[in-house]
C-alpha positions as a printed Julia matrix, in Angstrom:
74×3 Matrix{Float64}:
  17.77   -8.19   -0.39
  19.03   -5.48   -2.52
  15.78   -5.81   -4.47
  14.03   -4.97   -1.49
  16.38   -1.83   -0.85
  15.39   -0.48   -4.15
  11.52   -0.82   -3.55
  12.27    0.49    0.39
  13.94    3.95   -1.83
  11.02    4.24   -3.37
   8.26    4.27   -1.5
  10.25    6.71    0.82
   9.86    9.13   -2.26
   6.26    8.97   -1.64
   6.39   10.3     1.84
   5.79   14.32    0.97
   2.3    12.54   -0.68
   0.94   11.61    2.37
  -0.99   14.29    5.03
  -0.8    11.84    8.21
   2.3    10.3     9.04
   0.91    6.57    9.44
  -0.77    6.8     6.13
   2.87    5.66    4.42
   3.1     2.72    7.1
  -0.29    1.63    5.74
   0.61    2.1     2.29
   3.91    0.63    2.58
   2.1    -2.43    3.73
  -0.26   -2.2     0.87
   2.22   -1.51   -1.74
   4.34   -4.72    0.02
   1.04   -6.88   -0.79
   0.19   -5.37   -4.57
   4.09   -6.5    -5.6
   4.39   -9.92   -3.68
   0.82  -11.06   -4.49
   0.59  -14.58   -6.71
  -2.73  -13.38   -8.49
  -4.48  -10.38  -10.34
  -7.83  -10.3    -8.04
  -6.91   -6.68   -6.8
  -7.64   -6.28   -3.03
  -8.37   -9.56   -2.3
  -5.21  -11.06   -3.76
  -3.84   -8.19   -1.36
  -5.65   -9.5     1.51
  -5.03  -13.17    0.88
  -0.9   -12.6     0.37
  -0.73  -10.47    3.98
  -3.21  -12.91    5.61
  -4.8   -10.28    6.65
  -8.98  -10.73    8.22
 -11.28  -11.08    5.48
 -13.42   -8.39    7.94
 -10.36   -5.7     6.56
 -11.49   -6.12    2.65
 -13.42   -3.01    3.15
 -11.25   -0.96    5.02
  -8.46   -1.71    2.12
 -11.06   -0.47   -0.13
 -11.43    2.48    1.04
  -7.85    2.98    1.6
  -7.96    3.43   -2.4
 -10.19    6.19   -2.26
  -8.63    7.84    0.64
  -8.17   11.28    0.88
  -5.48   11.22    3.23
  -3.48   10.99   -0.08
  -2.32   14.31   -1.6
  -1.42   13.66   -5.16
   1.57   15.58   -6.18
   0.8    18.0    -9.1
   4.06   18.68  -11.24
């Protein structure tokens, strides 16, 4: 569990990133996939570890080029 506190900490970093509020619960889930996944097929080992509908594939895809996400420039 403390593992999972650690991850939780950092994700919650990433919240300033993010222009819509529910964007970080749909990258939280997305982040939860890319680091419990058993495979390296990208979105579909995502969508295979979540169980999610193979119908979603595309909708993850385009979650990666999203521009609800404001990168943070330094």
């Amino acid at each position: 569990m403390a593992l999972w506190l650690h991850w939780w900490n950092a994700i919650v970093l990433l919240r300033p990133a993010f222009l819509a509020p529910t964007q970080l619960s749909v990258v939280r889930r997305r982040v939860a996939g890319l680091t419990v996944r058993t495979d390296l097929l990208g979105v579909t080992s995502i969508v295979r570890t979540l169980s999610l509908k193979p119908v979603l594939y595309d909708r993850l895809l385009d979650h990666f080029h999203s521009a609800a996400i404001k990168p943070m420039r330094s």
